[in-house]
C-alpha positions in Angstrom: -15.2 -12.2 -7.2 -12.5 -12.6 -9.3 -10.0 -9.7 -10.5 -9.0 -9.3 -13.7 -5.7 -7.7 -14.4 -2.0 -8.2 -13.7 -0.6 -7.7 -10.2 2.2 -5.6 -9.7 4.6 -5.2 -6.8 6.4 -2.2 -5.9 9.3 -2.9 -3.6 9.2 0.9 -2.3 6.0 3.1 -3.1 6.1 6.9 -2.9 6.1 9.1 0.4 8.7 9.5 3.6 8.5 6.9 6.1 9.7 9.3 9.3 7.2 8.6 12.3 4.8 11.3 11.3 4.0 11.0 7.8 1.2 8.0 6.8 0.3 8.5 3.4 2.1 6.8 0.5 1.5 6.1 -3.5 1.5 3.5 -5.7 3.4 3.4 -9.0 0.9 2.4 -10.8 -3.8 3.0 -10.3 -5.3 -0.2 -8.9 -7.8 -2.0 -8.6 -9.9 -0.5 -5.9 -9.6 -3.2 -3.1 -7.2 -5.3 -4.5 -4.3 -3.6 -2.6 -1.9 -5.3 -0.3 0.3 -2.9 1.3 3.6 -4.4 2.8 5.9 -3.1 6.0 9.3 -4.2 6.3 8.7 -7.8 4.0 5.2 -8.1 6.3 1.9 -7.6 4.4 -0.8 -5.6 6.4 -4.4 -6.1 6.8 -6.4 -3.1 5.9 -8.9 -4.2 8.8 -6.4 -4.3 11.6 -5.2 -1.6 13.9 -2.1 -1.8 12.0 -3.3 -2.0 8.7 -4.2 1.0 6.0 -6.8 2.8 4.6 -7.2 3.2 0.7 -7.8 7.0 -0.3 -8.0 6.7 -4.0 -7.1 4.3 -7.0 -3.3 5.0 -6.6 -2.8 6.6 -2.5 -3.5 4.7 0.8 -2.7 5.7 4.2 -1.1 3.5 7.5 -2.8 3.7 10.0 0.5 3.9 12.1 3.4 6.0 10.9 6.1 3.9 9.8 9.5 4.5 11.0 12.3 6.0 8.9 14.6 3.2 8.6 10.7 1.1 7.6 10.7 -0.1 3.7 7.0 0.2 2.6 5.8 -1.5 -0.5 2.5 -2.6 -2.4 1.1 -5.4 -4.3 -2.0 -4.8 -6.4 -3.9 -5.5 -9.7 -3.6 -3.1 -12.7 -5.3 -3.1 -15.4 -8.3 -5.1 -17.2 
């Protein structure tokens, strides 16, 4: 299936990366299932250990805590 839309990347999404805390926001709703969540420059696999979960259209959580000196960022599809 092909998604329609634009991508977007964020180079830092919202939320604290400090060991503890695991959820974090987009800029921008996507496309449910079209979200690539990044650690430090690596993209992670929603279905690994290591990956993330996707609460909504716009918040997804890691299923490790990242670090505080850890950049998190997303790539996704917005929009029609």
């Amino acid at each position: 299936m092909a998604l329609k839309g634009w991508f977007r990347f964020d180079d830092r999404v919202g939320g604290i990366p400090d060991g503890t805390n695991t959820l974090f926001e987009t800029k921008k709703p996507y496309k449910p299932g079209s979200l690539n969540a990044i650690l430090n420059g690596q993209v992670k696999a929603a279905d690994r250990d290591d990956g993330f979960i996707e609460i909504d259209n716009q918040q997804f959580r890691m299923k490790r805590p990242p670090l505080a000196d850890d950049v998190i960022g997303a790539c996704y599809v917005v929009g029609e």
